[in-house]
C-alpha positions as a Markdown table, in Angstrom:
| # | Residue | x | y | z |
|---|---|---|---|---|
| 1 | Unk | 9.4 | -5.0 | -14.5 |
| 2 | Unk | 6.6 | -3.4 | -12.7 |
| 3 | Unk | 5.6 | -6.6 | -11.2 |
| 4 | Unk | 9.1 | -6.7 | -9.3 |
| 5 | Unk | 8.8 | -2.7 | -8.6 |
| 6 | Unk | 5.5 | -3.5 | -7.4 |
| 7 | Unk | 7.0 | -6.3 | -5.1 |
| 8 | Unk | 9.8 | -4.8 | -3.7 |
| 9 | Unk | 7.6 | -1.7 | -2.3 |
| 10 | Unk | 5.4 | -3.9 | -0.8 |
| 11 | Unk | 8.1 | -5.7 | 1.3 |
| 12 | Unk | 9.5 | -2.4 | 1.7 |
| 13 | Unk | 5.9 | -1.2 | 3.3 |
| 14 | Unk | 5.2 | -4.5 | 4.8 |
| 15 | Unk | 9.1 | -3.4 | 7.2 |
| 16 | Unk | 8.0 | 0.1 | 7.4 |
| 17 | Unk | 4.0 | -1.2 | 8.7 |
| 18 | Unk | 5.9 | -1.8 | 12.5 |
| 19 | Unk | 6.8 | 1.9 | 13.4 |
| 20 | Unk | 8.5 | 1.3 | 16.9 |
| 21 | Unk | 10.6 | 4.3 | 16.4 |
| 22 | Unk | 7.4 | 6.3 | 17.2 |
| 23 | Unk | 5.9 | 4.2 | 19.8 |
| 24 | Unk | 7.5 | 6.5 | 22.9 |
| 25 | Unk | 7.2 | 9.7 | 20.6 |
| 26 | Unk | 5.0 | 12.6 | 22.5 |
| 27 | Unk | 5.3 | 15.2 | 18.9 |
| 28 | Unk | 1.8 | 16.2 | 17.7 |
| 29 | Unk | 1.7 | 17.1 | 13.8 |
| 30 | Unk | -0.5 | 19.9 | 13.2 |
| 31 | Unk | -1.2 | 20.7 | 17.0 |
| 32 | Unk | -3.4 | 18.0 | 17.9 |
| 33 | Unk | -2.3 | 14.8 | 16.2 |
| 34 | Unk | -0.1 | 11.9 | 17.9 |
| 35 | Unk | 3.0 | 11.7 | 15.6 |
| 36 | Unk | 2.2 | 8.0 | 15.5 |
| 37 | Unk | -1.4 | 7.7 | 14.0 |
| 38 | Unk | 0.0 | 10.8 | 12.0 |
| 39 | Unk | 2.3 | 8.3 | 10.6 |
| 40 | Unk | -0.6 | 5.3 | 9.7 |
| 41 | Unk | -2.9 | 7.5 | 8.2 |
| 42 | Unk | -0.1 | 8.5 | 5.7 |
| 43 | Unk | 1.0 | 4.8 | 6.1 |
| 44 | Unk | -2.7 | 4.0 | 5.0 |
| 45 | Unk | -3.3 | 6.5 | 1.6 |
| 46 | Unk | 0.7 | 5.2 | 1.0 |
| 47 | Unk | -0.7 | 1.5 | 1.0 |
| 48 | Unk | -4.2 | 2.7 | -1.6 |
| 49 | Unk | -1.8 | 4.1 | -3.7 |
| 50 | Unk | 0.0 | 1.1 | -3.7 |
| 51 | Unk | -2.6 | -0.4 | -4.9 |
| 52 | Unk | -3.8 | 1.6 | -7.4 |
| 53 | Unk | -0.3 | 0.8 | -8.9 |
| 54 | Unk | -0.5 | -2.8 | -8.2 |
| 55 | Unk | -4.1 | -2.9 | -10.6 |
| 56 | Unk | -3.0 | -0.6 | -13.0 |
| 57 | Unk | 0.3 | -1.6 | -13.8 |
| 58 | Unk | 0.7 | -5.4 | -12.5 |
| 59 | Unk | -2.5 | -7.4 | -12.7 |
| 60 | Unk | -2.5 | -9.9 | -14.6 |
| 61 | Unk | -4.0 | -10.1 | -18.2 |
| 62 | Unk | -4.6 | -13.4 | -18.8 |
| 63 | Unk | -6.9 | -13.5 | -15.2 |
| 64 | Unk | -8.8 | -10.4 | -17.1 |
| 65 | Unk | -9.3 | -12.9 | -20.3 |
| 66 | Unk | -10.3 | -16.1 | -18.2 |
| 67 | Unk | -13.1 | -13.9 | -16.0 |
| 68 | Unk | -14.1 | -12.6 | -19.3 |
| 69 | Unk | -14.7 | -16.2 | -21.1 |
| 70 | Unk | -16.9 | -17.6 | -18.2 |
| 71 | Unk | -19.1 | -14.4 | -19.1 |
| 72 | Unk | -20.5 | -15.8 | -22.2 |
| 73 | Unk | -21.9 | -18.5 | -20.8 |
């Protein structure tokens, strides 16, 4: 089940990565930032934690066991 979580918020990110809805947007966040790079740093630590969650809950075991067994060689 995580492997489909996992999926599906990557598609999701993967629609959200093309922000045009802030390409004509003037805001600044905090008084000096352009809401748009605002937007892809947040977009940026999003897709780390992503991730994170990808290797911790979704890698794949058995690619763990076949690295290990060329090791002892």
């Amino acid at each position: 089940m995580a492997r489909y979580t996992i999926w599906i918020l990557f598609v999701a990110m993967f629609l959200l990565h093309h922000d045009f809805w802030y390409w004509d947007d003037t805001t600044l966040v905090l008084g000096f930032l352009p809401i748009g790079l605002a937007y892809h740093a947040g977009f940026s630590i999003a897709a780390g934690l992503l991730w994170l969650a990808a290797v911790k809950w979704a890698w794949p075991s058995e690619l763990e066991r076949w690295a290990d067994e060329g090791d002892a060689s």
